[in-house]
N, C-alpha and C positions, 0 to 999 in steps of 0.2 A: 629245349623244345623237342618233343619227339614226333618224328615220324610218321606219315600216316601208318606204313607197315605194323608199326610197333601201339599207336594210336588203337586197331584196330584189333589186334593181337590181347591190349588190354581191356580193351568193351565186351570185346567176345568174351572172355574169358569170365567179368563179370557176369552179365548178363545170359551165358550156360550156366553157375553157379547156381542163380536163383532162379532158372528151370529147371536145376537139376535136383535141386533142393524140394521144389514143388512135384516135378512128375517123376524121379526116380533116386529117391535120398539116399539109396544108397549106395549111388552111384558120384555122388559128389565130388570124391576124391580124385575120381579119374576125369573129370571134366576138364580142368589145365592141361594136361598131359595129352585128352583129343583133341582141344583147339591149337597148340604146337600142331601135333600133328596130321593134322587136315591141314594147317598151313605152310609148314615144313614140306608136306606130298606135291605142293603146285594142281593136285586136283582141283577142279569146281565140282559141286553139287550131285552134278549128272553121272560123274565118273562114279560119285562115290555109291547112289543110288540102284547103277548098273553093277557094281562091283562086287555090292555088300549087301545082294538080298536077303540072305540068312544072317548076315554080320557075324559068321561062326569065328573070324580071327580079325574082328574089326581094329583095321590100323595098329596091329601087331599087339590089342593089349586082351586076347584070349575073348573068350566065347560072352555072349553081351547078348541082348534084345535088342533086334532091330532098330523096334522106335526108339530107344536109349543106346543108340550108338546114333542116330538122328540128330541129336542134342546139338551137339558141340558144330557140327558142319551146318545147321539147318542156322542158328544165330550167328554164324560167322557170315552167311550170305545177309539177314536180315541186317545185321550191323554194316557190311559194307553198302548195302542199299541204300541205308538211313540214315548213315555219317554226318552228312551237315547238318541233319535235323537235331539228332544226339547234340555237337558240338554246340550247338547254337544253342541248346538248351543247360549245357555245363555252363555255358560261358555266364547265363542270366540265373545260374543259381536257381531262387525261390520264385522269381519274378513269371517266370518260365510260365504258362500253361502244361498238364502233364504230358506226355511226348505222343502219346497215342490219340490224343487231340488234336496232334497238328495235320493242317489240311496235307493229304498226299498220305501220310503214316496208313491208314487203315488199307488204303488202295494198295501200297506198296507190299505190306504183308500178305495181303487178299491173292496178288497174284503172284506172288512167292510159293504159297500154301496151295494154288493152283497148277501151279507149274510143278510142285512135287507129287501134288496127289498124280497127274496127270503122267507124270515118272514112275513111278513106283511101278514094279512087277511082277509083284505076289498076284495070287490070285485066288477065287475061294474065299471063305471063310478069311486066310491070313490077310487076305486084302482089305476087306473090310473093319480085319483090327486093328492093320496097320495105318489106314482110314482115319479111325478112331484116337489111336494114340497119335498121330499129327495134327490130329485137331486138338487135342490134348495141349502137344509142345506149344502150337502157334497161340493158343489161347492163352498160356504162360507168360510166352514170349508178347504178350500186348500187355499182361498185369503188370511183367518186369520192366518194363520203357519206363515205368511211372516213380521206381522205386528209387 
């Protein structure tokens, strides 16, 4: 039996794969390699937000797009939020309704995606693309709960 740590370590990892597959494919490869490392850092969210406006040497792996260095820390929060929802839905297999149906999921995202936009600080124009491409990820990340 594993771990919530490790639990978690493994959902993230999927579920950045097939956002990153969706919002930035070619960035796929490095998806594992950021959720290690956002969770290897002990940062949350906010550190990484404040840290990484330009994301010019995001988490040591060279020059990246913001919103695609966003990927991996933004569903490692979503997956720790929704843990028992995800597991409860492993557990029922097919039986399951999709996961972004269950009551709380959409709220839970909703103000995740608000608590980022409301972080972020770019400004200008880069605000409002960076705006853009998180509503991007989150939108993703609600198609991939179901997958």
């Amino acid at each position: 039996m594993m771990n919530e740590q490790d639990q978690i370590r493994d959902l993230a990892k999927h579920f950045s794969t097939l956002v990153a597959n969706d919002v930035a494919p070619d960035e796929v490869d490095f998806v594992s390699p950021w959720v290690d490392g956002y969770l290897d850092s002990g940062k949350n969210l906010d550190q990484v937000l404040e840290e990484n406006d330009s994301a010019d040497a995001f988490m040591g792996f060279g020059s990246v797009e913001f919103a695609t260095a966003l990927i991996a820390p933004i569903v490692v929060e979503i997956v720790k939020a929704l843990m028992p929802h995800i597991l409860e839905r492993i557990s029922k297999k097919k039986t399951a309704p999709p996961l972004s149906q269950y009551p709380g999921v959409q709220l839970v995202v909703k103000k995740k995606k608000d608590e980022i936009l409301f972080s972020i600080k770019t400004k200008g124009k880069n605000k409002k693309a960076d705006q853009k491409a998180i509503d991007r990820i989150f939108e993703s990340i609600l198609n991939s709960l179901d997958q």
